[in-house]
C-alpha positions in Angstrom: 125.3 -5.9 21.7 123.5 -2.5 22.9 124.3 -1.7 26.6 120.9 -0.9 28.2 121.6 2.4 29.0 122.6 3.9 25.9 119.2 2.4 24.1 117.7 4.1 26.3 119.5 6.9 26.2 119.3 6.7 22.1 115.0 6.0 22.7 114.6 9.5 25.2 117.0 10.9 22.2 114.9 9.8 19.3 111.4 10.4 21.3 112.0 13.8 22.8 110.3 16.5 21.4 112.8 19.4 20.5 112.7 22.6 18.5 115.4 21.6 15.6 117.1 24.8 15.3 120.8 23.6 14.0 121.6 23.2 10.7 124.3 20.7 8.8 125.0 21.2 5.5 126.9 18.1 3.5 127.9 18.5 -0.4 127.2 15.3 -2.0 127.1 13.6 -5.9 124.1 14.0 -8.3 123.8 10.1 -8.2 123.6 10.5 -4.3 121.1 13.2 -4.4 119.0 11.1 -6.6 118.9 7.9 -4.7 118.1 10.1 -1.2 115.6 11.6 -2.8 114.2 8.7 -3.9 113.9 6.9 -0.9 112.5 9.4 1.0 109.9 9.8 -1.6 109.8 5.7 -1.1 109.0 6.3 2.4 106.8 9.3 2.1 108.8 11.3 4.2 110.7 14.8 3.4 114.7 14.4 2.4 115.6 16.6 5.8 113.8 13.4 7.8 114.8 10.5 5.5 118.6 12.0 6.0 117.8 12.8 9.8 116.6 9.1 10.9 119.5 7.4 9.0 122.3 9.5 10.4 120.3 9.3 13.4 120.7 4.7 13.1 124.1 5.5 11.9 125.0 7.2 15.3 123.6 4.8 17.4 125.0 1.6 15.9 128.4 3.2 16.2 128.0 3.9 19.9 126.6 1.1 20.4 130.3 -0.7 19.1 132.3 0.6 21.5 133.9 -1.6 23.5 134.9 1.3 26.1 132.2 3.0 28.2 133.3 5.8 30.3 131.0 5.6 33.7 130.5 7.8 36.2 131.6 6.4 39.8 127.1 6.4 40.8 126.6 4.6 37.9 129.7 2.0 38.1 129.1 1.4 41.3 124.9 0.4 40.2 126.0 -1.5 37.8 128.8 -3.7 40.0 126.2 -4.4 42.0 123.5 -5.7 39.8 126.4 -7.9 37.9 127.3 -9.5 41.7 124.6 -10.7 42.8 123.7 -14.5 42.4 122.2 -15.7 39.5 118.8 -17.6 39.8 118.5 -21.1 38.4 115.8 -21.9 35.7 115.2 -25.9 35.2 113.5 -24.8 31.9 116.6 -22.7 30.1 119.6 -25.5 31.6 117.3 -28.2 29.9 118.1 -26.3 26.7 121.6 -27.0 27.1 121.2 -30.2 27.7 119.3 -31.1 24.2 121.5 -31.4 21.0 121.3 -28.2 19.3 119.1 -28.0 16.3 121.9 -25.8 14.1 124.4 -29.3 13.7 122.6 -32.5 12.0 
């Protein structure tokens, strides 16, 4: 499960517009090489981006894992509140849960 804010943190990450000055270098396999390359060709996209938006997934998915989230007191204190307050009843979704479920014959 994503927490809201760090898909939206990951989105302004992935959608900001910023000079890409740094630089990681990797060593990697002839086989590897071959099968990058060969995607991002797949994709029509250059190795540097192909290698960029996959590390970029890999990143988020394993943020996105963690079971501890360090909060600032603002923020923890924003998000008590939205988690306390009283839920609204819809007739529509507890009908659901009332039906047999369509998964078990």
């Amino acid at each position: 499960m994503l927490c809201t804010a760090i898909v939206r943190t990951l989105e302004v990450m992935a959608t900001k517009v910023e000079t890409r000055a740094e630089r990681l270098q990797l060593r990697l396999s002839a086989t590897d090489d071959g099968l990058i390359r060969a995607a991002a060709e797949a994709l029509h996209v250059s190795i540097s981006e192909f290698v960029l938006q996959a590390a970029r997934m890999s990143a988020a998915n394993t943020l996105a894992d963690r079971t501890h989230v360090v909060l600032d007191a603002k923020t923890w204190d924003a998000l008590e509140r939205r988690v306390s307050r009283k839920g609204v009843r819809n007739p529509k979704t507890a009908e659901l849960f009332t039906r047999p479920s369509p998964l078990r014959g």
